[in-house]
NUKOL-309571 format. One line per 2 residues: number of its first residue (from 1); their letters; for each residue x, y, z of C-alpha. Coordinates in steps of 0.02 Angstrom, whole numbers, plus 32768, in hexadecimal, padded with zeros to 4 digits. Layout:
<rs>
NUM = A = X/Y/Z; ...
</rs>
This chain:
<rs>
1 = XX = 7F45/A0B3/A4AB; 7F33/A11B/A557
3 = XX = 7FF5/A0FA/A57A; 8009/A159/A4CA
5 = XX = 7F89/A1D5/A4F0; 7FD5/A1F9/A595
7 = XX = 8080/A20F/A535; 8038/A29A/A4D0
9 = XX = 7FF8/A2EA/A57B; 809E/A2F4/A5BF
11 = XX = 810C/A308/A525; 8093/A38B/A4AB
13 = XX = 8026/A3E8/A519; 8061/A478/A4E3
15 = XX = 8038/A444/A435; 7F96/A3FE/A45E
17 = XX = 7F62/A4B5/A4B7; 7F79/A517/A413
19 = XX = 7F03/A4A1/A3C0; 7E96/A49E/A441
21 = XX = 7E97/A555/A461; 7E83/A57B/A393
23 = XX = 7DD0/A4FD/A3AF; 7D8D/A54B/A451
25 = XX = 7DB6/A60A/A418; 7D0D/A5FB/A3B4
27 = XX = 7C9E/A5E6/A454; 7CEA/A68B/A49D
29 = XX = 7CFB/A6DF/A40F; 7D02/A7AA/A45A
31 = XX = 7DA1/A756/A4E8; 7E3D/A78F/A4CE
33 = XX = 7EEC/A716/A4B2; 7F1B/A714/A574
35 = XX = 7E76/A6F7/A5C7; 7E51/A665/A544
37 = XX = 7F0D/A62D/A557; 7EEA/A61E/A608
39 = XX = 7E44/A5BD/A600; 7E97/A539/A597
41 = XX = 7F20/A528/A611; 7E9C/A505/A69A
43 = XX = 7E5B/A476/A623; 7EF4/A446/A5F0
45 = XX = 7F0D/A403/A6BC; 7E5D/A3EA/A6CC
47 = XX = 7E90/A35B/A639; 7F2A/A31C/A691
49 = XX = 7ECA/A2F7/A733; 7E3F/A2A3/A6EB
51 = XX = 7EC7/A232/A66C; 7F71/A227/A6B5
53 = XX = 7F22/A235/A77C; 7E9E/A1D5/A73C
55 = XX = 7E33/A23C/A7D2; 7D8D/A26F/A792
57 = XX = 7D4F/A2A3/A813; 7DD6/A327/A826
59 = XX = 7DC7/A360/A782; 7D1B/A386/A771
61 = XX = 7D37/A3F6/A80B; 7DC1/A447/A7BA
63 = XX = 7D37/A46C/A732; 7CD7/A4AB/A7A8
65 = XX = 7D53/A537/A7ED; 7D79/A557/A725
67 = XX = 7CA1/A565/A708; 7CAA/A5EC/A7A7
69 = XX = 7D47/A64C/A77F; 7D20/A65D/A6C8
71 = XX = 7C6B/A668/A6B1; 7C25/A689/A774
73 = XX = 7BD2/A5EC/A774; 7B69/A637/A6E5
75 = XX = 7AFC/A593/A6A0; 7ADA/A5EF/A603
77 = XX = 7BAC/A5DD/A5DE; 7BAE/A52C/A61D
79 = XX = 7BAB/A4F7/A563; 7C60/A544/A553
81 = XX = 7CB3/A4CA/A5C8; 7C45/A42F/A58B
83 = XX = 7C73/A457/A4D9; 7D15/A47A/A4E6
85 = XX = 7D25/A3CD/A53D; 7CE4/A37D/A4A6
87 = XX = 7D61/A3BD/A42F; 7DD5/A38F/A489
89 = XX = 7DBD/A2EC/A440; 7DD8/A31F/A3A0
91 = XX = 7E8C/A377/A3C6; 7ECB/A2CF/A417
93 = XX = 7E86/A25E/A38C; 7EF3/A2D4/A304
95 = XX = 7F8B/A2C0/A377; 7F7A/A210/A396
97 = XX = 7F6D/A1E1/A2C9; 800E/A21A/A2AB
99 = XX = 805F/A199/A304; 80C1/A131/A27B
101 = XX = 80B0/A086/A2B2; 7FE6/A093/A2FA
103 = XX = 7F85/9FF0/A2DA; 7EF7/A02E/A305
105 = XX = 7E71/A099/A293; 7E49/A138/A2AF
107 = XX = 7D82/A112/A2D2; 7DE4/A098/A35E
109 = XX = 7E47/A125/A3A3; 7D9E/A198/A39A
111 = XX = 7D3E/A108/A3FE; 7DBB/A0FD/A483
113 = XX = 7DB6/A1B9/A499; 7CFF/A1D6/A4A6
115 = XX = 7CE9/A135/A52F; 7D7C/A18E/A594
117 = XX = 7D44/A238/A57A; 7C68/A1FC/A58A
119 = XX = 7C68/A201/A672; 7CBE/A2AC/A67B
121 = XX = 7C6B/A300/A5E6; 7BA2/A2BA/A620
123 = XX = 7BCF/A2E2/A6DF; 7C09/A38D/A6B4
125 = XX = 7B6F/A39D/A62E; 7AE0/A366/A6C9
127 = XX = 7B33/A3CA/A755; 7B35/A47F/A6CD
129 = XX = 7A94/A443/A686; 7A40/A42D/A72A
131 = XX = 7A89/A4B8/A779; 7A54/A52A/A6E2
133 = XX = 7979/A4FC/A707; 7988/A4D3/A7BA
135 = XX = 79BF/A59B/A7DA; 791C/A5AA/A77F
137 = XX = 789E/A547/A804; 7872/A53F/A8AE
139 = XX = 78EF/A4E4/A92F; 7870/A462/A93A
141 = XX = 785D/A432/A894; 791A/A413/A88E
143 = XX = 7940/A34B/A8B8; 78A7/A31D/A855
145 = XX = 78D6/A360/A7BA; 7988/A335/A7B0
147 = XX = 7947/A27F/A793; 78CB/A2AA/A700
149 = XX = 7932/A325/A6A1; 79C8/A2B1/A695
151 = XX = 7952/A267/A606; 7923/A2E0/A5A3
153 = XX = 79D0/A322/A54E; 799A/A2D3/A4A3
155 = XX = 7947/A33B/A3FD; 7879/A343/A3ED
157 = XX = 7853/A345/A4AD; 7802/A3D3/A505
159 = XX = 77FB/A3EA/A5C4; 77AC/A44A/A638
161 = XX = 777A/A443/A6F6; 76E0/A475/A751
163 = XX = 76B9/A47B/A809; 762E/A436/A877
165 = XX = 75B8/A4C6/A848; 75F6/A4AA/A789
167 = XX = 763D/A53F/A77A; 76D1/A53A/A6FD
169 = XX = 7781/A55A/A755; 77F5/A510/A6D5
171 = XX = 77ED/A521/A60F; 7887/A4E5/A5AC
173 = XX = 78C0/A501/A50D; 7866/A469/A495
175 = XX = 77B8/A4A6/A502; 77D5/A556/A4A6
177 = XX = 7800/A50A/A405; 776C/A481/A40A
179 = XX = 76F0/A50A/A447; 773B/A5A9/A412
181 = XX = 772B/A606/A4BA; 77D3/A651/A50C
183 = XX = 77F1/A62D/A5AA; 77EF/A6C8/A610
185 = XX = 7737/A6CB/A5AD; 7703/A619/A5F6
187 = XX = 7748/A615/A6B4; 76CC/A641/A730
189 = XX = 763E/A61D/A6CC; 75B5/A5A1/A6F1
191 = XX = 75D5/A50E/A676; 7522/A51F/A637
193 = XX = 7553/A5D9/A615; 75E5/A5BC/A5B7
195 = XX = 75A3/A51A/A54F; 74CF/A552/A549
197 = XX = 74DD/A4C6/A4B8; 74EB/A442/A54B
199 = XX = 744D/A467/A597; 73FB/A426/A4E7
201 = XX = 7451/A37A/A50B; 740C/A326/A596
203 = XX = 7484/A295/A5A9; 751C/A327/A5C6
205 = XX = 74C5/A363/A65A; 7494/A2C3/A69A
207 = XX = 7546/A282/A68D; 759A/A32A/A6EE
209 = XX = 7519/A31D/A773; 7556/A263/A78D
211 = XX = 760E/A292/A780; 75DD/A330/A7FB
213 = XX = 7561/A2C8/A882; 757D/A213/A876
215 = XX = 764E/A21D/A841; 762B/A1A2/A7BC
217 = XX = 768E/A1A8/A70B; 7625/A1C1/A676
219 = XX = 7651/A1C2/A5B3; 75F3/A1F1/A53D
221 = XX = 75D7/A241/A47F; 75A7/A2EC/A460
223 = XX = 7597/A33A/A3B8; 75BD/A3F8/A38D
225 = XX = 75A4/A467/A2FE; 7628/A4AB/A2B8
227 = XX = 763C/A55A/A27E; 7642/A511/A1CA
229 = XX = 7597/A4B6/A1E6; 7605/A420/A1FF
231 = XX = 75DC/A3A0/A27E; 766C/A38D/A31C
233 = XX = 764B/A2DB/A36D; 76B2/A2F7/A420
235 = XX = 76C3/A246/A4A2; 76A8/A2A8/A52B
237 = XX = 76E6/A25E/A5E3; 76C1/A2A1/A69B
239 = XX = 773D/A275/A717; 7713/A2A6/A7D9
241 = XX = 779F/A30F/A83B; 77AC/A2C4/A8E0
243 = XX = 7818/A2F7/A969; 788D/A29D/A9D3
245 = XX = 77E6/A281/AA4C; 778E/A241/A9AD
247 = XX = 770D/A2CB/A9B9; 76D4/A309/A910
249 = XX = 7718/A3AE/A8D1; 76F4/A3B0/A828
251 = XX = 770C/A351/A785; 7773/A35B/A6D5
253 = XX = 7725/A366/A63F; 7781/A326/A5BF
255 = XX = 7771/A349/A501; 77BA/A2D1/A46E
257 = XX = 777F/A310/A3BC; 774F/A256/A372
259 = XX = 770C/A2A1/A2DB; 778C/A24D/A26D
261 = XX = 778D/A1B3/A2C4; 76D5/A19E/A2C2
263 = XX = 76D6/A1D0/A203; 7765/A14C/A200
265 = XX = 7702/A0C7/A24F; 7665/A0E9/A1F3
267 = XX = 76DB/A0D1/A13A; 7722/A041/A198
269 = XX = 765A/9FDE/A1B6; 761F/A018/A110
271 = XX = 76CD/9FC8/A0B5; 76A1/9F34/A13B
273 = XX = 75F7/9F23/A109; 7633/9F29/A043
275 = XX = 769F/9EAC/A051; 7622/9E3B/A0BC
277 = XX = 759F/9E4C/A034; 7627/9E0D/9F9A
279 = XX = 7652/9D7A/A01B; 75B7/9D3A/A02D
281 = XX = 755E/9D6F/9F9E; 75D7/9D38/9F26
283 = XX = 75B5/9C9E/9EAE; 7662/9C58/9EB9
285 = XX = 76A5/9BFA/9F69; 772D/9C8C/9FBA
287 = XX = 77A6/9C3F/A03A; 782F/9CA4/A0A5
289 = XX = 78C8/9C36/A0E2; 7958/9C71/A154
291 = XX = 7A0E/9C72/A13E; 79F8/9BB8/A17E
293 = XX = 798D/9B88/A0EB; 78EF/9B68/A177
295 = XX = 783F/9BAD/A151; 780F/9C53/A1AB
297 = XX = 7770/9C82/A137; 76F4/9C25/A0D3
299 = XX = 7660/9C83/A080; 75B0/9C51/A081
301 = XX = 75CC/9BF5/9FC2; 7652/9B8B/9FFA
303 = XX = 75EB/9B47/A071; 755B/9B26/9FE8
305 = XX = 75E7/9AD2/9F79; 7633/9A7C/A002
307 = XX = 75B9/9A67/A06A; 7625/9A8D/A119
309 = XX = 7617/9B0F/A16E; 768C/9B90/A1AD
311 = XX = 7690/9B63/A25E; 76CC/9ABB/A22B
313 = XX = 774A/9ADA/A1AF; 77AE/9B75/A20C
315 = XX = 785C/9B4B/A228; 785D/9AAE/A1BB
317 = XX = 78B1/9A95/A101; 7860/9A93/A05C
319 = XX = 7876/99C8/A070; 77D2/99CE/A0C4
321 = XX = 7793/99E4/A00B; 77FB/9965/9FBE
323 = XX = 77C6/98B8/9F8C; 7871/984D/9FAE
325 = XX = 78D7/9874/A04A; 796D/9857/9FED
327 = XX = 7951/98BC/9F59; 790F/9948/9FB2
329 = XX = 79B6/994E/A022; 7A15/9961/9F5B
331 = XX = 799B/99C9/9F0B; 799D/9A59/9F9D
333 = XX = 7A57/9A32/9FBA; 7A66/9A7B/9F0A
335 = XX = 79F0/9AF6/9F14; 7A37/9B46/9FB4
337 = XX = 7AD7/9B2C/9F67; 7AA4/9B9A/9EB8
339 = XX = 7A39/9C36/9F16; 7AD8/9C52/9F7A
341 = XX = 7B3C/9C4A/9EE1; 7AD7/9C9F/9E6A
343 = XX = 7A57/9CEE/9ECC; 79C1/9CC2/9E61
345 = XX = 7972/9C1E/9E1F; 78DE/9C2D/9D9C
347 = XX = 7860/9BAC/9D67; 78A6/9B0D/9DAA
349 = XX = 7832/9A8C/9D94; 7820/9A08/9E0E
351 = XX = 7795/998C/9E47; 7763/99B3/9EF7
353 = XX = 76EC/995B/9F6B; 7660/99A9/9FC7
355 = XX = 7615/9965/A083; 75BB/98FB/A044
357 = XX = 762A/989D/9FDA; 75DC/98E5/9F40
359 = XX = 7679/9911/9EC1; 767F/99BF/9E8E
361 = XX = 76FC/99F7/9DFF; 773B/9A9C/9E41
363 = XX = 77A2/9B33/9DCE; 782A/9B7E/9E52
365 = XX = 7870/9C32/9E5E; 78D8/9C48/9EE8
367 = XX = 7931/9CFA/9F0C; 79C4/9D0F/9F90
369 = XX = 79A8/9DA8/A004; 7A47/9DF7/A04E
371 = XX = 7A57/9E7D/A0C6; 7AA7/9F25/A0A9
373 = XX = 7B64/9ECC/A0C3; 7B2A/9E5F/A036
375 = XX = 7B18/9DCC/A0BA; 7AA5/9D50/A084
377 = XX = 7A17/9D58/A0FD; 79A0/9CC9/A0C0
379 = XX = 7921/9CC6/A005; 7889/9CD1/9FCF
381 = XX = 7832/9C40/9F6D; 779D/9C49/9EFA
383 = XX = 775B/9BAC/9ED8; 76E1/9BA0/9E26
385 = XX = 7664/9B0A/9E33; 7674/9AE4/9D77
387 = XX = 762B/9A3E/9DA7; 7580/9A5A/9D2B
389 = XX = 75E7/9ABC/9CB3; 765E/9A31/9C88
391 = XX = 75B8/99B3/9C7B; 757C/9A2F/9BF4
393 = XX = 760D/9A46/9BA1; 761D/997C/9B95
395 = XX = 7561/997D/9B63; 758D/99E8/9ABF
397 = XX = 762B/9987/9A97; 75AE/98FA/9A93
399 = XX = 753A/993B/9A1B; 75C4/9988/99B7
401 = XX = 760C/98CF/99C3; 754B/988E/9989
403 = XX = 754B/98F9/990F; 75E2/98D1/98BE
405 = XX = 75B7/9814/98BF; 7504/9838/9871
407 = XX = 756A/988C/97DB; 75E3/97E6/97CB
409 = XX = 7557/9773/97F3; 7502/97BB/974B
411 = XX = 7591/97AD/9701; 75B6/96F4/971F
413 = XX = 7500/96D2/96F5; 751C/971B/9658
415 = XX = 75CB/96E6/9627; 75CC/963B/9676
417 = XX = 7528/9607/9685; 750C/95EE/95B8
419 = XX = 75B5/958C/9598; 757B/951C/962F
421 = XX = 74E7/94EF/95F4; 7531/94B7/953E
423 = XX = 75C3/945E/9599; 7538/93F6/9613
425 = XX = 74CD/93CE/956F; 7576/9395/951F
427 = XX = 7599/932E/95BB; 74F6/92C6/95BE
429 = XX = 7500/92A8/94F9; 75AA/925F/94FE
431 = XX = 756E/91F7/9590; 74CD/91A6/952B
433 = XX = 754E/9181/94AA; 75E0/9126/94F5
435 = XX = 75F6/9083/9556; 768C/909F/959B
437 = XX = 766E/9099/964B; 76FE/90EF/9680
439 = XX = 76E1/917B/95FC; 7614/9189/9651
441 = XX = 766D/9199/96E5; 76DF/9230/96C1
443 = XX = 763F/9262/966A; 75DE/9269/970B
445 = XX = 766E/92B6/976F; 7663/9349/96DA
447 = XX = 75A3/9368/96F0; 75B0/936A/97AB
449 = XX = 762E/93EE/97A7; 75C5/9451/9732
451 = XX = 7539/943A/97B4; 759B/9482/9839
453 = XX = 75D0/950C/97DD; 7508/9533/9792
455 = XX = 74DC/9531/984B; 7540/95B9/9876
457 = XX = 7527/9610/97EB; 747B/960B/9820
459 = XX = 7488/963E/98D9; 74FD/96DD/9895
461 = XX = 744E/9707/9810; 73D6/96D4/98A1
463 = XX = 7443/9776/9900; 7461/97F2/987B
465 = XX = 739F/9818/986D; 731A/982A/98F0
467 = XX = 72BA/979E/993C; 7210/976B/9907
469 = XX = 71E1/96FA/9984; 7153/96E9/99F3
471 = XX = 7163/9758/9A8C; 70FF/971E/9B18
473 = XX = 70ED/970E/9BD0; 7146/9669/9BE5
475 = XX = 7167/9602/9CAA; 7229/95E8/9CA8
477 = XX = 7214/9543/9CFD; 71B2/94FD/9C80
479 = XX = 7242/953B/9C0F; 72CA/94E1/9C7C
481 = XX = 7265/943D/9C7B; 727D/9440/9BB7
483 = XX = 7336/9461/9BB6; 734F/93DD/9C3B
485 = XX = 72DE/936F/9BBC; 7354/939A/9B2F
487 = XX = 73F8/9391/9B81; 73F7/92F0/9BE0
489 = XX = 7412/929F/9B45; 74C4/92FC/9B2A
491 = XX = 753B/927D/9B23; 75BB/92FC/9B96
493 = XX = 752D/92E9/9C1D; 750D/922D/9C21
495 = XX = 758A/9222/9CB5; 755A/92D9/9D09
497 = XX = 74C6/92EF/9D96; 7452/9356/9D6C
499 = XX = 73FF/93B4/9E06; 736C/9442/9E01
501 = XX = 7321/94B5/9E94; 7293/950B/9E28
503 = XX = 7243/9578/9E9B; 717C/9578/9E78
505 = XX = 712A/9606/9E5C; 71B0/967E/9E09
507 = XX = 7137/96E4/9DA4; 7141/96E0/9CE2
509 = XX = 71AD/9750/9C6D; 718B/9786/9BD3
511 = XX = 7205/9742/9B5A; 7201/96C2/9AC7
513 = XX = 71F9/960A/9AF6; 725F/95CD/9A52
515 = XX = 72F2/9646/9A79; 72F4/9630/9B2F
517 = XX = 72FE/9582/9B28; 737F/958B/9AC3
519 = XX = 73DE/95FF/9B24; 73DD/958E/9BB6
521 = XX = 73FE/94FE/9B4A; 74AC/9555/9B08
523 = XX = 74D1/9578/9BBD; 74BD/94D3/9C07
525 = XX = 7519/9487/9B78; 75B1/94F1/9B88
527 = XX = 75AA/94C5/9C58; 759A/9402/9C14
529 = XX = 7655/9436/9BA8; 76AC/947C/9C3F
531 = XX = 7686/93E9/9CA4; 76B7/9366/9C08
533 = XX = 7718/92DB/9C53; 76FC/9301/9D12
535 = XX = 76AA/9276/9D63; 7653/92CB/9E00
537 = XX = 7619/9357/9D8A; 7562/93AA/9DBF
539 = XX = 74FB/9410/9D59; 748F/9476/9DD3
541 = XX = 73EC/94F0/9D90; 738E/9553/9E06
543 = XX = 72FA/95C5/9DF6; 72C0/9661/9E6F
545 = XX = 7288/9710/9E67; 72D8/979B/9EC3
547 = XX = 7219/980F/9EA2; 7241/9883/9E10
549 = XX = 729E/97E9/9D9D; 727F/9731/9D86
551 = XX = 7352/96D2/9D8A; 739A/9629/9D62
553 = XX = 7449/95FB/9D99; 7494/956F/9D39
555 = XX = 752F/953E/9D9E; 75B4/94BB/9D75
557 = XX = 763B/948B/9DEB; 76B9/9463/9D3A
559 = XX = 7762/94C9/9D2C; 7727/956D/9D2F
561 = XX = 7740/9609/9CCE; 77E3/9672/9CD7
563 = XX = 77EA/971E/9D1B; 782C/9760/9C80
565 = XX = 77A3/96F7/9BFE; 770E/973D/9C75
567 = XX = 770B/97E4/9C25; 76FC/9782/9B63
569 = XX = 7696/96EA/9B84; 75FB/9741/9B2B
571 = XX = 7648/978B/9AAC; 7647/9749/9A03
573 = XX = 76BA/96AE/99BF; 7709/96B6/9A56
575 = XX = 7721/95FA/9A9D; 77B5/959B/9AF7
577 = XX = 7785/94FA/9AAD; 77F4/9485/9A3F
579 = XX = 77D6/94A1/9997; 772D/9449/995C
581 = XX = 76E6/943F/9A02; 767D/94F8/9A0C
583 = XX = 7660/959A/9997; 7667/961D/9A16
585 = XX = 75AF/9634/9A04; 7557/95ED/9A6C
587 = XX = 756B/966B/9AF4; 7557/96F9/9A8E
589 = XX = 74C8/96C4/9A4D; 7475/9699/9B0C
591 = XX = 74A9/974C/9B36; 7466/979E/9AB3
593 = XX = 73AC/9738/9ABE; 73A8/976F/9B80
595 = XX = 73E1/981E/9B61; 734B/9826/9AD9
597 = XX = 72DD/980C/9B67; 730B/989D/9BB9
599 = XX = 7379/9817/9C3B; 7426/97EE/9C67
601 = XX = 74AA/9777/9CA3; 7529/976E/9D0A
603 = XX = 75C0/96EC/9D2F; 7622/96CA/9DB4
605 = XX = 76A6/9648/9DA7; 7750/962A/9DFE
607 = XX = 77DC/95A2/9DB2; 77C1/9513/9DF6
609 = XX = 770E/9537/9E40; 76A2/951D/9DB3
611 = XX = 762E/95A8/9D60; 757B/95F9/9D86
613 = XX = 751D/964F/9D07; 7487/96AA/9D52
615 = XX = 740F/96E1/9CD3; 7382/9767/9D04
617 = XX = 72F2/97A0/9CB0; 726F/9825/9CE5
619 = XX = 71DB/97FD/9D36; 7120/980E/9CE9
621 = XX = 70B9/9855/9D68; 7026/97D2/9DA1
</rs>
């Protein structure tokens, strides 16, 4: 681009000097054609020295004969020559565009401009600039402030410069608009003169008379009344002038209006504090992840949920709440995969797993965040313990479920249980009159099916209305000594071991002997089923108390319960038994007695591993 640029130079100046000369004829507006034809000429090879000499040094003293022979070295008219360098710019970026085959975009060409134009326009600017307040102060003052004021060419600053007796010798322009005080009002007067509302502030005068005595910086905030009764809050900063012996002149004062900022700031904290009081107040567990997918924030009830906290999850995965390794690496794969794609994923259930191994089903909303290029930047994840939800949910399912089989079970009673009796009576007659042997037989096999099906006819009744009997405080060891009494005898246990750890002195629970034992008597039973034919089989029953509830495990190491049958082993008719062999009762009917005691149980089994059925039942208090 500078070999075209310099083409232009050589080829079009006289092009480029009647657009130039139609932009700068607005800064002298009362010259006439010649005198401002003959100022853009000078510029015109003040412009070929500085880009096809490539001498800068040349050309801003070439400026320099233009500033004396046009303006007499005037700093008030220094502005002409720094602005007309700067739209410059602008003539050279129209001529450049109209090159046909350009590959380049015009905010290129622009860029490329303003970094060649940048060290001859800010060298000119400091040397006017300078020259324009230094004819202003003392010879002395001169090499000190060239260093300070090279910083203070930006909007919302103030300046002004007092001597060693802090008398005011300088006052710019953002001093009279911060203060509203000219400046032929403010020089000469004693700083304490022209400001009285510094005296009221002792930390101003204490930080001058540092600046002034020791030549030590200070900052500080001051804050002004307005005209309109508003508030001005100024970051005031005193800078010592030294000279080139280092001995103390002076100081700066500089001004920066901070008002906004400070009002900025203030938003900023409040909004801070907002959102810091939803994080950790908030019922649900709030996660931030990067663009990586790695934790970066984790509010106070994830780490109630979780139990981690967020010092030792930051930077990790979600895996670190995920049960299986391997299903964790498929479930976020998919998840990650989804936000990207659609940028939202709403209540996604999934069973998490807090610290302490405790599972912990979790409803997921996770929300992509992108930044203002629509670049995804990370999500947010809100994480719903529905964990005690779900249990009630399943709790009213299974009283709508007990409810339902109450209504059947007096139906059956009433439908079923008169034709059964008749048929039974039949049964017996016709077996006090025949001989037949092989008929009695047949007989027999008749009546004992119409037993079975009285007997559950009977447990359905026994369910469909409440209990009647006697609740008392009962010793669940003694109970377990009964069952054991009772079940020995089971043919499906005459090859099992039998083994007991009945912890003494459980405490008693108040519950009814006849249904408990029963209870425990279906559960053992179906344990003595699962580990039919297995020669090694062990039925295990253990006693303890954990304080607040008295608990039995009965444990079987027989095949085990399927994942998928966990959820349904208490539920009604359910059973995985060959036909004849079981009712799907016999659970249902143990969960039901403990639940009517106020208790609970809960299984854990694994294929293969055999099942445990823990069984827990409040505490009386001694």
């Amino acid at each position: 681009m500078l070999d075209y640029l310099r083409n232009i130079l050589v080829n079009q100046s006289d092009d480029l000097a009647v657009h130039w000369r139609e932009r700068v004829a607005k800064y002298v507006p009362d010259w006439d054609e010649s005198r401002l034809h003959a100022f853009v000429q000078e510029l015109m090879a003040v412009l070929n020295t500085f880009i096809l000499d490539q001498e800068k040094q040349a050309a801003l003293q070439s400026l320099d004969a233009v500033f004396e022979m046009y303006f007499q070295s005037d700093p008030d008219s220094a502005e002409t020559i720094i602005n007309s360098l700067l739209i410059v710019r602008y003539v050279l970026l129209a001529e450049m565009n109209k090159r046909e085959d350009c590959a380049v975009s015009t905010l290129e060409i622009f860029g490329f401009l303003n970094d060649l134009f940048n060290p001859l326009i800010i060298d000119a600017a400091n040397n006017y600039r300078h020259a324009k307040i230094l004819n202003r102060l003392p010879d002395e003052f001169a090499s000190s402030c060239i260093i300070n004021l090279q910083s203070l060419q930006f909007a919302g600053v103030g300046f002004f410069i007092v001597d060693a007796g802090e008398n005011i010798i300088y006052w710019s322009q953002g001093a009279e608009r911060i203060y509203g005080m000219p400046a032929h009002k403010a020089i000469g007067l004693h700083v304490f003169e022209a400001l009285p509302e510094w005296r009221s502030q002792a930390r101003l005068e204490t930080a001058l008379n540092e600046s002034l005595q020791a030549g030590v910086e200070q900052e500080l905030h001051s804050v002004k009344q307005r005209g309109d009764n508003k508030k001005l809050i100024l970051d005031i900063k005193f800078v010592p002038l030294l000279n080139e012996e280092k001995k103390l002149l002076g100081c700066s004062v500089l001004l920066h209006d901070v008002t906004e900022l400070k009002s900025r700031e203030s938003e900023l904290h409040r909004y801070e504090q907002y959102f810091e009081n939803i994080l950790n107040d908030a019922a649900d567990a709030i996660i931030l992840l990067n663009e990586n997918d790695r934790i970066t924030l984790w509010n106070k009830a994830a780490e109630m949920v979780f139990g981690h906290n967020e010092s030792e999850v930051f930077g990790k995965t979600l895996s670190i709440i995920m049960p299986d390794a391997k299903q964790a690496g498929n479930e976020l794969a998919r998840m990650d995969r989804l936000v990207r794609e659609k940028g939202v994923i709403r209540h996604h259930r999934f069973q998490a797993v807090a610290r302490d191994g405790r599972a912990v089903l979790v409803e997921i909303t996770r929300t992509a965040l992108r930044n203002q290029h629509n670049d995804f930047i990370g999500s947010s994840v809100i994480l719903r313990d529905i964990t005690q939800q779900e249990q009630l949910r399943q709790q009213v399912f299974q009283s709508e479920k007990l409810s339902a089989v109450g209504t059947l079970a007096a139906g059956i009673a009433h439908e079923v249980g008169t034709p059964l009796t008749s048929i039974s009576s039949l049964a017996q007659i016709l077996q006090m009159k025949t001989d037949n042997q092989e008929f009695k037989e047949k007989l027999a096999l008749i009546q004992q099916s119409i037993d079975r099906i009285s007997r559950t006819v009977r447990t359905l009744v026994d369910f469909s209305r409440p209990a009647t009997e006697k609740v008392e405080p009962i010793y669940l060891n003694n109970v377990i000594d009964h069952v054991l009494r009772i079940i020995k005898y089971d043919k499906r246990l005459k090859h099992q071991k039998i083994v007991t750890s009945l912890e003494p002195n459980i405490g008693v629970v108040r519950a009814s002997f006849d249904q408990i034992l029963q209870g425990f008597i279906n559960i053992c039973l179906n344990a003595a089923d699962a580990m039919e034919g297995k020669k090694d089989g062990v039925l295990e029953v253990k006693t303890w108390n954990n304080g607040k509830y008295v608990c039995v495990t009965i444990r079987d190491n027989g095949g085990g319960i399927p994942q998928k049958n966990l959820r349904h082993i208490f539920d009604p008719f359910f059973t995985t038994k060959k036909n004849g062999k079981g009712t799907g009762l016999g659970l249902w009917v143990s969960y039901n007695i403990v639940k009517s005691f106020s208790g609970d149980i809960k299984v854990e089994s694994a294929p293969g591993r055999g099942a445990a059925f823990t069984i827990s039942l409040p505490r009386m208090e001694p």
